[in-house]
C-alpha positions as CSV (number, residue, x, y, z in Angstrom):
1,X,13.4,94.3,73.9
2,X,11.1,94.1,77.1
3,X,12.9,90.7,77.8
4,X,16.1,92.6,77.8
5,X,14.8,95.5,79.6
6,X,13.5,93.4,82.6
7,X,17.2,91.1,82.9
8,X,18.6,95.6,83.4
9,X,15.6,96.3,85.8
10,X,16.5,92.8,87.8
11,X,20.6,93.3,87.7
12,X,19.8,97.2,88.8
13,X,17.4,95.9,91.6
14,X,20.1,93.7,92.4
15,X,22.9,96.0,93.0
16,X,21.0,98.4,94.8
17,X,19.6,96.1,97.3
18,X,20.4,96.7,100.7
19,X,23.4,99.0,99.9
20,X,23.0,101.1,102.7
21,X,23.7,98.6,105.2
22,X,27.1,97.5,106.1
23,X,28.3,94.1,106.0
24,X,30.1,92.8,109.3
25,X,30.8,89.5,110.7
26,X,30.9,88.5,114.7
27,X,33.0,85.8,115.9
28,X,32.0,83.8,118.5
29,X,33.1,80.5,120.4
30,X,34.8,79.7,117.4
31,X,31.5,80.2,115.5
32,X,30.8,83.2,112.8
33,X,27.2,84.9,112.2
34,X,27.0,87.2,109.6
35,X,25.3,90.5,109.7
36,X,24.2,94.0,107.5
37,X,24.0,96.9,109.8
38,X,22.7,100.2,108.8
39,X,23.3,103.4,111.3
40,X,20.9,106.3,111.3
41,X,21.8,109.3,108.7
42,X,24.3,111.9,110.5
43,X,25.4,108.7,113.1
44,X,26.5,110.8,116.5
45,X,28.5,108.7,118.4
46,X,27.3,111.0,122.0
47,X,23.9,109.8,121.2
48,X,21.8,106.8,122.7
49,X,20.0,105.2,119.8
50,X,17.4,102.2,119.5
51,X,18.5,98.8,118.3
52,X,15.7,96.9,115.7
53,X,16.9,93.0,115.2
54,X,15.3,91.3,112.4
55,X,15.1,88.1,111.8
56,X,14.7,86.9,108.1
57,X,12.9,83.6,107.2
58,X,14.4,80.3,106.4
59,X,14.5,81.4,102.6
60,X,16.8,83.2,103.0
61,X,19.3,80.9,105.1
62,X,23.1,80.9,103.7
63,X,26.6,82.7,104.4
64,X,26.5,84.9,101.3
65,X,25.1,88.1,103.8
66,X,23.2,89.3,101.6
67,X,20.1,86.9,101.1
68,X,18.4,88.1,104.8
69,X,18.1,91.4,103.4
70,X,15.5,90.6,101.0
71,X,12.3,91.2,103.1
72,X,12.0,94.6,105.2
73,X,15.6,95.9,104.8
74,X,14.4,98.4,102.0
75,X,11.4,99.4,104.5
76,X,14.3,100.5,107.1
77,X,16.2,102.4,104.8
78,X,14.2,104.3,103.3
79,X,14.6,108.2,103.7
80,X,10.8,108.3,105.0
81,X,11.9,105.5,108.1
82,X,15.1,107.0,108.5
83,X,14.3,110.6,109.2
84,X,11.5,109.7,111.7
85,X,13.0,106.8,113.0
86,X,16.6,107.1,113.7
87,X,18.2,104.1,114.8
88,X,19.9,100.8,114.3
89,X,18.9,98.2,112.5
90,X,20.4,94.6,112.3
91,X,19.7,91.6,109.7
92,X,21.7,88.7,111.1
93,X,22.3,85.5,109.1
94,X,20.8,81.8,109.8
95,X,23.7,79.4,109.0
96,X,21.9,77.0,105.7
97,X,21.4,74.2,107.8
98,X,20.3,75.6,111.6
99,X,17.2,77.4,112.7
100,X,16.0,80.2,114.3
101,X,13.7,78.8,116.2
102,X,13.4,75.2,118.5
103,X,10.8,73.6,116.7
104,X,10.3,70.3,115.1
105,X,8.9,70.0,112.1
106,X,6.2,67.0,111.8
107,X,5.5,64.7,109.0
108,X,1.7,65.1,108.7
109,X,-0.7,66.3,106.0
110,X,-2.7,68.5,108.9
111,X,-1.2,72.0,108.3
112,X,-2.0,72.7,112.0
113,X,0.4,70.2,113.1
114,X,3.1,70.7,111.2
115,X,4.7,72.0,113.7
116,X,6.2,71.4,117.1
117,X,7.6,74.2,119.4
118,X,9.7,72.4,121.9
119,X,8.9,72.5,125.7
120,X,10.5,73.3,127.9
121,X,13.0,75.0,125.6
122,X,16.2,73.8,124.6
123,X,19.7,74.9,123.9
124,X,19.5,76.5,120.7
125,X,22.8,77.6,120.1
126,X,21.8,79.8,116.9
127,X,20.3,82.2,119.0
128,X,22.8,82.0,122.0
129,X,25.1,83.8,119.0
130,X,22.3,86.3,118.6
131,X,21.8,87.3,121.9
132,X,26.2,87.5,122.1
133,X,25.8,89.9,119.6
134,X,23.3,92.0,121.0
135,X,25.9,92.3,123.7
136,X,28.7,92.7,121.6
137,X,26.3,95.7,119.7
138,X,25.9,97.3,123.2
139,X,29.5,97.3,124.1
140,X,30.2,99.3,120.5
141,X,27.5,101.6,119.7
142,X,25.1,104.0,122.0
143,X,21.9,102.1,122.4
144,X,19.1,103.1,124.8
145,X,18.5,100.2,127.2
146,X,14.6,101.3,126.9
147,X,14.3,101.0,123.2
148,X,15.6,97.9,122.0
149,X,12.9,95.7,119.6
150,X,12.7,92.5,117.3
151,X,10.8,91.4,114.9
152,X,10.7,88.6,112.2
153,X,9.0,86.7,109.1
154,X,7.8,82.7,109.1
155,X,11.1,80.9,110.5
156,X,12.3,84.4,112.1
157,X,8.8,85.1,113.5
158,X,9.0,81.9,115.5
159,X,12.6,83.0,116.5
160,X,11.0,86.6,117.5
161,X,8.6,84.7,119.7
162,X,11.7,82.3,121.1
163,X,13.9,85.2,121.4
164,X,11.9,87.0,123.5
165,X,10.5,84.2,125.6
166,X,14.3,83.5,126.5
167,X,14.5,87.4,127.2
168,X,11.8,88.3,128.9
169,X,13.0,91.6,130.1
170,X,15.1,92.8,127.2
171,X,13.1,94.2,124.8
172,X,10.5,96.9,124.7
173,X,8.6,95.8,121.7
174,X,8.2,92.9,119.3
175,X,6.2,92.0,116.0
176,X,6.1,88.4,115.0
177,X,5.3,87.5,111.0
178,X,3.8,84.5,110.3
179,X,5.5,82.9,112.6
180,X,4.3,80.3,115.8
181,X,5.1,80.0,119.3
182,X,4.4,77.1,122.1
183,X,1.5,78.9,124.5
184,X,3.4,77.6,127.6
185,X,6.0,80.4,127.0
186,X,2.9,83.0,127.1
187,X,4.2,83.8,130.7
188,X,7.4,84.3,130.0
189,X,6.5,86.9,126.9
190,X,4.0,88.8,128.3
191,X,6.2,91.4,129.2
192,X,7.0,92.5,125.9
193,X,4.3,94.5,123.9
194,X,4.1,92.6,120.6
195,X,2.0,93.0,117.3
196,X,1.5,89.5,115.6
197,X,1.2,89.2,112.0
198,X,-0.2,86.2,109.5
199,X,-2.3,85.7,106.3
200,X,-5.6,83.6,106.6
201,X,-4.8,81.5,103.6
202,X,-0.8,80.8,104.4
203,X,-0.3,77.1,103.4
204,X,3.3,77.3,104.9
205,X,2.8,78.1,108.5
206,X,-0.6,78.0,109.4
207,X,-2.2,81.5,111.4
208,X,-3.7,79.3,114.1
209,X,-0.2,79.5,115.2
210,X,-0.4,82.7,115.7
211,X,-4.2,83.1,116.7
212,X,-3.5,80.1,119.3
213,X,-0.4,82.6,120.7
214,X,-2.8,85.7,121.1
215,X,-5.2,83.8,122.8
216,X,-3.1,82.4,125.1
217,X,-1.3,85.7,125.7
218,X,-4.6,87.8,126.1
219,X,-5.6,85.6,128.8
220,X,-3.1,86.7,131.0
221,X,-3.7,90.2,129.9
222,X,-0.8,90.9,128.2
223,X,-0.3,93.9,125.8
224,X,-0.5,91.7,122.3
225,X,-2.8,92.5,118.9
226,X,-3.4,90.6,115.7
227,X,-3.8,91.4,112.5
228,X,-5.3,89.0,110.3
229,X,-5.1,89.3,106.6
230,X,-7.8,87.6,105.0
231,X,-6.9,86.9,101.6
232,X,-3.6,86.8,102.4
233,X,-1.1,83.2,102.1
234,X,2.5,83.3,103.5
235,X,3.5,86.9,102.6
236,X,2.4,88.7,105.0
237,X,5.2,90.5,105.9
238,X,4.7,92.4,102.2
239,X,1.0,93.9,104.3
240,X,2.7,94.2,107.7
241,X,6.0,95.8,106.6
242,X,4.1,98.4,104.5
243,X,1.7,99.2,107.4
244,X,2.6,102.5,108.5
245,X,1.2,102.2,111.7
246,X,3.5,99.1,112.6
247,X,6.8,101.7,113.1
248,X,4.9,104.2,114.5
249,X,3.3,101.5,117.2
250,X,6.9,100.0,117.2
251,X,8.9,102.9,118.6
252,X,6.6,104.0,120.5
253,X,6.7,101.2,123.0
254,X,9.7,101.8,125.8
255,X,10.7,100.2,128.5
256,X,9.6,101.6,131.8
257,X,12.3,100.4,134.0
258,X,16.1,99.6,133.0
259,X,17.9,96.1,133.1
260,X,21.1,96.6,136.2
């Protein structure tokens, strides 16, 4: 009986997952990028709203558009989010095969080097289709130029950090998850408030990434912080996506001056 009641919990779980957000595809350069998109409750098309990309992790990789919605999309739907944070949000879709981010992934015991973030950065055209649809979202919905943020978990945290080191001036806010960056593109980010998130114990992507990131981004004074969760491992995102204060720090950051 409890066997059969947990495959009803796990098929109900299923079917509710992510229903709120609409599914929608964007062609471009005869490539497709599937994407969920959830609008604020009573959407009014007069009114400038933010824009929150997320980036999922590479888990969750496929053309099913469904799969990136499995970490953070029930954060952003919730009624609680929703009525104090109206506005946008967007879970793109990582082809099975591609990558967020430009990195190289080393064959090596040391969980320190595993990986590699390319320097100077390379073509990626995975998130060339990203940042067409950010233009493509601008062109059909309201979005406040001052408001737009990014955030993302292991393979999409790295992507956050890539994202806006090739954007320097585009978003207002940004929270890497377990994620990793090259510190030569320190510069380039420091622009961009950000909050960086990783578990102590991860045995995937190891939080020197991370703490190596903050370093080099506090030494040039930039707005950054770091949490640190010390008996956390890769999951992170379960602590840093139920952390109230992230949303509230989140939308709270806006851009001073507006792109021409």
């Amino acid at each position: 009986m409890r066997c059969l009641l947990a495959v009803v919990v796990f098929l109900f779980t299923g079917l509710c997952f992510g229903q709120q957000y609409a599914a929608e595809q964007f062609e471009y350069q005869n490539d497709k990028l599937p994407y969920r998109i959830l609008f604020p409750d009573q959407y009014d098309e007069k009114k400038d709203y933010p824009l929150l990309l997320v980036l999922h992790g590479a888990g969750e990789r496929g053309g099913d558009n469904q799969s990136q919605l499995l970490h953070g999309s029930e954060t952003f739907q919730a009624a609680s989010f929703r009525s104090k944070y109206p506005g946008i949000v967007v879970f793109p879709q990582c082809p099975k095969n591609s990558f967020w981010s430009s990195m190289k992934r080393n064959s090596t015991d040391s969980l320190d080097q595993r990986f590699t973030f390319i320097n100077p950065l390379p073509e990626n055209p995975q998130l060339e289709i990203v940042e067409a649809l950010l233009l493509h979202l601008e062109e059909e919905y309201r979005i406040d130029p001052t408001r737009r943020y990014v955030g993302g978990l292991s393979m999409g945290g790295m992507g956050t950090f890539e994202l806006v080191s090739r954007n320097p001036d585009y978003f207002a806010a940004a929270f890497p998850i377990c994620g990793g960056a090259n510190t030569a593109w320190a510069k380039a980010m420091s622009k961009t408030p950000m909050w960086i998130f990783h578990g102590e114990k991860d045995k995937v992507v190891s939080a020197n990434y991370s703490k190596e990131i903050f370093t080099a981004l506090k030494e040039i004074n930039a707005d950054v912080r770091l949490t640190i969760y010390p008996e956390v491992f890769h999951d992170s995102w379960h602590k840093a996506f139920g952390d109230p204060e992230l949303m509230q720090w989140l939308f709270s950051n806006q851009k001073k001056t507006i792109d021409p």
